[in-house]
C-alpha positions as CSV (number, residue, x, y, z in Angstrom):
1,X,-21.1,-6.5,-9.5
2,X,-21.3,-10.1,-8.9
3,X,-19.4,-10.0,-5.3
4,X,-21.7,-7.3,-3.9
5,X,-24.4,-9.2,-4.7
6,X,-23.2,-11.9,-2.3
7,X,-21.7,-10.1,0.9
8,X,-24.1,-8.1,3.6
9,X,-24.5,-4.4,3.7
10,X,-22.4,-4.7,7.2
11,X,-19.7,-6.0,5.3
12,X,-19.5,-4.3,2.7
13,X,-19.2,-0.6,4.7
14,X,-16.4,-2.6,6.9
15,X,-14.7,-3.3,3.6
16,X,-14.7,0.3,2.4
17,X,-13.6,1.5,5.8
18,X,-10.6,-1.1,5.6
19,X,-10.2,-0.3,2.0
20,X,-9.7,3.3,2.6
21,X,-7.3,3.0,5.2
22,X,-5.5,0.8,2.8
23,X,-5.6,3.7,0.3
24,X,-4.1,6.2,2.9
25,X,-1.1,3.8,3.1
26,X,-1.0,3.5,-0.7
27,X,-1.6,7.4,-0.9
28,X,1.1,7.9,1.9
29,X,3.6,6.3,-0.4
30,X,3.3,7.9,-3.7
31,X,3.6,10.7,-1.4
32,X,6.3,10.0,0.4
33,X,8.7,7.3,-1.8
34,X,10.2,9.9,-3.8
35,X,11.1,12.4,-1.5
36,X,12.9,9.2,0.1
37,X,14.6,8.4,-3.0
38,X,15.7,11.7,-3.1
39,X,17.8,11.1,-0.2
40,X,19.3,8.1,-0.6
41,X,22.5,8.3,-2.6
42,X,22.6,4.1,-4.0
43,X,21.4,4.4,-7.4
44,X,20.3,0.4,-7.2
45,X,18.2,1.4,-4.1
46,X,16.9,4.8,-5.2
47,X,15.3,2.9,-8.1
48,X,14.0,0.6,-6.1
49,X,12.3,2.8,-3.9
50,X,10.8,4.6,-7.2
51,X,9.7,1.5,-8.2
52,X,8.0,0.9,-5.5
53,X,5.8,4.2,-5.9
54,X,5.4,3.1,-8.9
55,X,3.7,-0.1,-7.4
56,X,1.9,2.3,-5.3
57,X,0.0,4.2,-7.6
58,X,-1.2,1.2,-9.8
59,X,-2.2,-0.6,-6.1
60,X,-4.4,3.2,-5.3
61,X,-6.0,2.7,-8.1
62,X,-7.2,-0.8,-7.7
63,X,-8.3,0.3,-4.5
64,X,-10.0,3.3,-5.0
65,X,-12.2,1.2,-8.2
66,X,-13.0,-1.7,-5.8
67,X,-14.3,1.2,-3.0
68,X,-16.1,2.9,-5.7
69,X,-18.2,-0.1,-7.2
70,X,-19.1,-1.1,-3.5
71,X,-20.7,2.4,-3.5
72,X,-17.7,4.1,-1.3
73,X,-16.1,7.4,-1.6
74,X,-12.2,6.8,-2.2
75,X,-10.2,9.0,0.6
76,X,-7.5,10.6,-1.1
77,X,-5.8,11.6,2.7
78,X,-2.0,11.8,3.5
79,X,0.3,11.9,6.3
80,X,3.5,14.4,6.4
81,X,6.3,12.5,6.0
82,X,8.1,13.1,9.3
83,X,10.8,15.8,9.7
84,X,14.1,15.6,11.6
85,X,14.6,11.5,10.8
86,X,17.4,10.0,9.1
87,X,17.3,7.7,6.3
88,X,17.2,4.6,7.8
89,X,14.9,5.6,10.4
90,X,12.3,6.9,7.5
91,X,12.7,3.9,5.6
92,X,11.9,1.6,9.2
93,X,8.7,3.7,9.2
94,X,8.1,3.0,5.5
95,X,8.4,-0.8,6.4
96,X,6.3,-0.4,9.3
97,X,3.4,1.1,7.1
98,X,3.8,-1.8,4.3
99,X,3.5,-4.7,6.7
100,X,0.6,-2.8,8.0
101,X,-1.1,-2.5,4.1
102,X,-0.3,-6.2,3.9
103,X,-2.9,-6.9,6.9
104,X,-5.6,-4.3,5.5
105,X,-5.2,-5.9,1.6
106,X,-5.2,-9.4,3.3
107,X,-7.9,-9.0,5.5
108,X,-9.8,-7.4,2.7
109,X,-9.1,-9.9,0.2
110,X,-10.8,-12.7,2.9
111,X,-13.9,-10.2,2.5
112,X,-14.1,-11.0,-0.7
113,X,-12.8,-14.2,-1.5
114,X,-14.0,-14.5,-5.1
115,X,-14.6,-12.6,-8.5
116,X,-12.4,-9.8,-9.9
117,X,-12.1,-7.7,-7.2
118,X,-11.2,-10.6,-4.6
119,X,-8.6,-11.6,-7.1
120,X,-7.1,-8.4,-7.6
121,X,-6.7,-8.0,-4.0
122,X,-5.1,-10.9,-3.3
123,X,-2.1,-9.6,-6.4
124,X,-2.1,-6.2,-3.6
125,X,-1.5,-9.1,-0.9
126,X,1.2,-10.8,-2.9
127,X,2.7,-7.3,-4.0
128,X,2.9,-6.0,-0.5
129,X,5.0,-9.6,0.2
130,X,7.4,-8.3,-2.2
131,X,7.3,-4.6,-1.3
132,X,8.3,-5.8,2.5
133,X,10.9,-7.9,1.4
134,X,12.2,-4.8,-1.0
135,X,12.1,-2.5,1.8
136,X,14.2,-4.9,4.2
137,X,16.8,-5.1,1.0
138,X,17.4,-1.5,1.0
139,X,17.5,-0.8,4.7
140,X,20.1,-3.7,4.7
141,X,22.3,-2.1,1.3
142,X,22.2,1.5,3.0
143,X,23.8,0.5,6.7
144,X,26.3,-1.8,4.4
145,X,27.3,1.5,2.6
C-alpha cells in the first residue's frame, strides 16, 4: 500500500485507534437506525433513517478495509441503544454521534491525505455532512407532525 509506505509507525497505530472508534459509530448505527425507524411513524423520514443505515454499512466497510491494510484488527463493538427515551430525544443522540464520526473521518482523512484510502475517507467526510444535515431534517419533520 502506497500510503503506508509514507506515514510513521506512530501514525499509523493512531489512525487505527481513530479508525476504530469511527467504526463503533458506524457499527452503532446499523445497529441502532432501524430499531429507530421502527418508531417513527413518517414514512418520508422512516426511509430516510433506513437510508442512512444503509450509508452506514457501506461507510463500516470502508473502514474496517482501510484498518485492515494498515495491519489493524477491525472492532466490531456496539453500544445499546438507550431505553426509556423518546423519539426525538434518540434521534438528538443519533446527531450527536454523527457529528462526532464527522471529526474521527475528518481527522483521519488529514492522516492520510493522499491515495485510495485518503480519498475514500474524505467521501465518509462528505457523507457524514450529509448524514448531519439528514438527521436535523427529520428531527425538524417529526416535532412539525
Amino acid at each position: 500500500m502506497e500510503e503506508k509506505g509514507k506515514i510513521s509507525t506512530k501514525t499509523i497505530q493512531t489512525l487505527i485507534n481513530l479508525l476504530n472508534k469511527s467504526l463503533r459509530f458506524e457499527y452503532n448505527f446499523i445497529i441502532h437506525y432501524p430499531r429507530v425507524a421502527q418508531m417513527v411513524q413518517d414514512e418520508e423520514a422512516r426511509k430516510l433513517i433506513l437510508d442512512l443505515c444503509t450509508d452506514s454499512i457501506q461507510h463500516s466497510d470502508v473502514v474496517a478495509n482501510v484498518i485492515t491494510h494498515l495491519g489493524g484488527k477491525p472492532d466490531w463493538s456496539f453500544d445499546l441503544l438507550p431505553e426509556g427515551m423518546d423519539i426525538l430525544e434518540m434521534l438528538q443522540i443519533q446527531l450527536e454521534k454523527e457529528k462526532q464520526a464527522l471529526q474521527l473521518h475528518q481527522t483521519a482523512a488529514n492522516l492520510i491525505p493522499s491515495g485510495p484510502h485518503g480519498s475514500a475517507l474524505q467521501r465518509l467526510v462528505d457523507d457524514e455532512k450529509d448524514h448531519i444535515l439528514a438527521v436535523d431534517r427529520i428531527i425538524e419533520r417529526l416535532k412539525q407532525a
